[in-house]
N, C-alpha and C positions, 0 to 999 in steps of 0.2 A: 156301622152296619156289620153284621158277623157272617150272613153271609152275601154272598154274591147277588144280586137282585138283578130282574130282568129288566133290560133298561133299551126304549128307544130312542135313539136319536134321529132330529130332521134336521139336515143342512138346508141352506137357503137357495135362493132362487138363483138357478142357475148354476148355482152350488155344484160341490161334491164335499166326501171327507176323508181326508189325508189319509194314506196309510200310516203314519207316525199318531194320528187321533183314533182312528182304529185300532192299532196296536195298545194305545192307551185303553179304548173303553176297554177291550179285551181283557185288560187285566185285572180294572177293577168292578167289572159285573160281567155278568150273558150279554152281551149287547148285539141289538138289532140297529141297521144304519143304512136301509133304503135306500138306493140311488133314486131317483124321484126326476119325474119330468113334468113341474109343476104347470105347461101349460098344456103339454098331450093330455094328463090324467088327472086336469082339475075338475071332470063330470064324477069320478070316479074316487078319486083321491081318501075322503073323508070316510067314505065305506070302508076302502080296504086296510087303510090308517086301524077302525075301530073294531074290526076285525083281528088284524095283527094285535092290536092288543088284547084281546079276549084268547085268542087261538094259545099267544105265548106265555097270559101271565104275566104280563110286563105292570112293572109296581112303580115305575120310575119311567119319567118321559124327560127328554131335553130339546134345545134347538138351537139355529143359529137365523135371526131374524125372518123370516118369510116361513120358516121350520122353526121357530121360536113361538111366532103368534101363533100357530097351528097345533105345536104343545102345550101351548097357553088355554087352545079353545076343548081339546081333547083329555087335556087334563082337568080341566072343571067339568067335562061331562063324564069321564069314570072317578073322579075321585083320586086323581094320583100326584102324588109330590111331582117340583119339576122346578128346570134349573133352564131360564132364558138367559142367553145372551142377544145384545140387541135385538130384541122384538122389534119388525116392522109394525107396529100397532096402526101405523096407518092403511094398512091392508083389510084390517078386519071388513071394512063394508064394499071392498073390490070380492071378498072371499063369501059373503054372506049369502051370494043366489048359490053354492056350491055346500055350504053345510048342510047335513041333513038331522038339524037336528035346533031345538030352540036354545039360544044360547044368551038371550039378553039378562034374564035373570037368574042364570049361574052364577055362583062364588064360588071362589078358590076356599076351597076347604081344608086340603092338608100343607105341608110346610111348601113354597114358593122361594126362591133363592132368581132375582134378576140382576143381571151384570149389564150394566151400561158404560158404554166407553163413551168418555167424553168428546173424543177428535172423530169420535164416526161421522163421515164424509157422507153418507147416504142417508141414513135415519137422526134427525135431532136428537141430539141426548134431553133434550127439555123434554122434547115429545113422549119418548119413552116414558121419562122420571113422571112427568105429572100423570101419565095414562094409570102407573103403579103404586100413586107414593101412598093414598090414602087406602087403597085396601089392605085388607087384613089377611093374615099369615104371611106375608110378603116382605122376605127380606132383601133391600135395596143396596145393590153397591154399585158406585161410580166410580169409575177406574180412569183416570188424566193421563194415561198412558194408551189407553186400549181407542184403538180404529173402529171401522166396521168388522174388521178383518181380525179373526180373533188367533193370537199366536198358540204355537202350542204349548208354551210354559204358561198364558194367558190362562188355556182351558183346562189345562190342570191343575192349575191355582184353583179356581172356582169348583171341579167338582172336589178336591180335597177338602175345601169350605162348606162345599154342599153337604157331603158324607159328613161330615163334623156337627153340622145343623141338624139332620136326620138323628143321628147319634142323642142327641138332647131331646129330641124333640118324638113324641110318641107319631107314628104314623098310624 
């Protein structure tokens, strides 16, 4: 990428995101990174999610499980690259009375990059992998080292890989 892209990120439930992961996206895009209170602003969430991305211009989404599948659903409804780690996939049909929007026969259309850690204590890494393995544009990597819990050498690995992937790859 040449230049800086606007890029959201969602942490997970319960979540926040480090100031050392902030200082990262900082450096390598505009990044937008929501504190989010996924159970106050689940009536509300997917509006102002699709919003912030219209408003900013954001060309790039990412996330961290519970903010992974919600990149995941947000990203096939605008069209935008995006870089999951641990997707709770199994959320999609706790989160479906709250999207506003039909998402059953969406594709992922531009480049997808998921990171699956294999020792994640909370989401089966099976789960993940089969939820992603057959669809297309989707690039899958299983990480034997990586938790639920994603380090921050962890998530700079992967957007350096991401950015690399875009790089190649026409958006």
């Amino acid at each position: 990428m040449n230049k800086r892209p606007n890029l959201l990120y969602l942490h997970g439930y319960q979540g926040y995101v480090t100031e050392e992961k902030k200082a990262f996206l900082k450096q390598i895009s505009n990044a937008f990174y929501p504190q989010i209170d996924y159970d106050l602003e689940a009536n509300t969430l997917f509006d102002k999610l699709l919003n912030l991305v219209e408003e900013h211009d954001i060309q790039l989404i990412s996330g961290t499980s519970l903010g992974a599948v919600i990149s995941y659903l947000i990203g096939m409804q605008k069209s935008l690259p995006m870089l999951l780690f641990n997707p709770a996939v199994s959320a999609i049909e706790q989160l479906s009375t709250f999207i506003p929007f039909e998402y059953d026969n969406l594709q992922i259309v531009k480049p997808a990059m998921v990171v699956v850690g294999e020792q994640d204590e909370i989401i089966p890494a099976s789960t993940q992998v089969s939820f992603f393995e057959s669809m297309e544009h989707v690039s899958l990597y299983q990480w034997s080292e990586m938790t639920h819990f994603v380090t921050l050498s962890q998530f700079e690995k992967a957007f350096r890989l991401f950015y690399e992937m875009l790089e190649n790859q026409p958006i």
